[in-house]
C-alpha positions in Angstrom: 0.0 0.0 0.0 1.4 4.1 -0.8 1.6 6.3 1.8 -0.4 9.2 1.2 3.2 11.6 1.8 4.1 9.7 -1.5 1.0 10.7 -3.3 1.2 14.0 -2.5 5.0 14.2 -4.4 4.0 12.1 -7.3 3.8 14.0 -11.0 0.0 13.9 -11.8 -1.1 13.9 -14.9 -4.4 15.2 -16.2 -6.7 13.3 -18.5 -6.4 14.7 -22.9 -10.4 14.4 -22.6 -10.1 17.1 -19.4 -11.2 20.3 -20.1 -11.3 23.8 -18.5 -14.8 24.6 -18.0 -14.6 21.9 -14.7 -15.9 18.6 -16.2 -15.7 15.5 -15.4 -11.5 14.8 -14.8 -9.5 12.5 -13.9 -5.8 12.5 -13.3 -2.7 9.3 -13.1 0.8 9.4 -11.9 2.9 7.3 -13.8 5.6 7.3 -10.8 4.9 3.6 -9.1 5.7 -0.1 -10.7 2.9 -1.5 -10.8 -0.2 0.2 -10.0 -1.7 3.4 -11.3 -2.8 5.6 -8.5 -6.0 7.5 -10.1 -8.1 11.2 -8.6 -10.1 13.6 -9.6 -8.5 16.4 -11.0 -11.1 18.8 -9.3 -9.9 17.7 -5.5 -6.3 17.3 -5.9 -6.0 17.0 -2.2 -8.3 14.3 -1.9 -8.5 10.5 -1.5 -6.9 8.3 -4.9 -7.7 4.8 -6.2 -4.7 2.7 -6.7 -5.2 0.4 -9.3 -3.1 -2.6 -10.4 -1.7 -2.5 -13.7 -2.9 -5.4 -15.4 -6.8 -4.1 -14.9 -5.8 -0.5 -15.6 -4.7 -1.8 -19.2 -7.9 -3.6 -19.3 -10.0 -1.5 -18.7 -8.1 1.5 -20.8 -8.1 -1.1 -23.5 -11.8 -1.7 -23.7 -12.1 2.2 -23.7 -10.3 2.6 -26.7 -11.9 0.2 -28.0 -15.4 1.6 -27.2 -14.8 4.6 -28.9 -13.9 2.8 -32.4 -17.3 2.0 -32.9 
């Protein structure tokens, strides 16, 4: 499990789909093997989902994927 303290120094980045009129955003550090710590980009301060890689891929995967159709 992070520590929080680790979090707070990792280099976020925002989603290409954010925009600046405060939708829906999300934001992922790429700073820790293995899992892909995940926020929303409106509460920077707030909690974050750590996700393992392999479902992160998954699911980023079937996004893509979605949006061929």
């Amino acid at each position: 499990m992070r520590k929080a303290s680790e979090l707070r120094n990792a280099r976020w980045r925002k989603s290409s789909y954010s925009n600046t009129n405060g939708g829906a955003c999300v934001e992922i550090t790429e700073d820790f093997p293995g899992v892909v710590p995940v926020r929303d980009s409106k509460t920077p301060h707030g909690p974050a989902l750590i996700i393992p890689v392999d479902p992160w891929t998954t699911f980023i995967t079937s996004l893509k994927a979605q949006s061929q159709i």
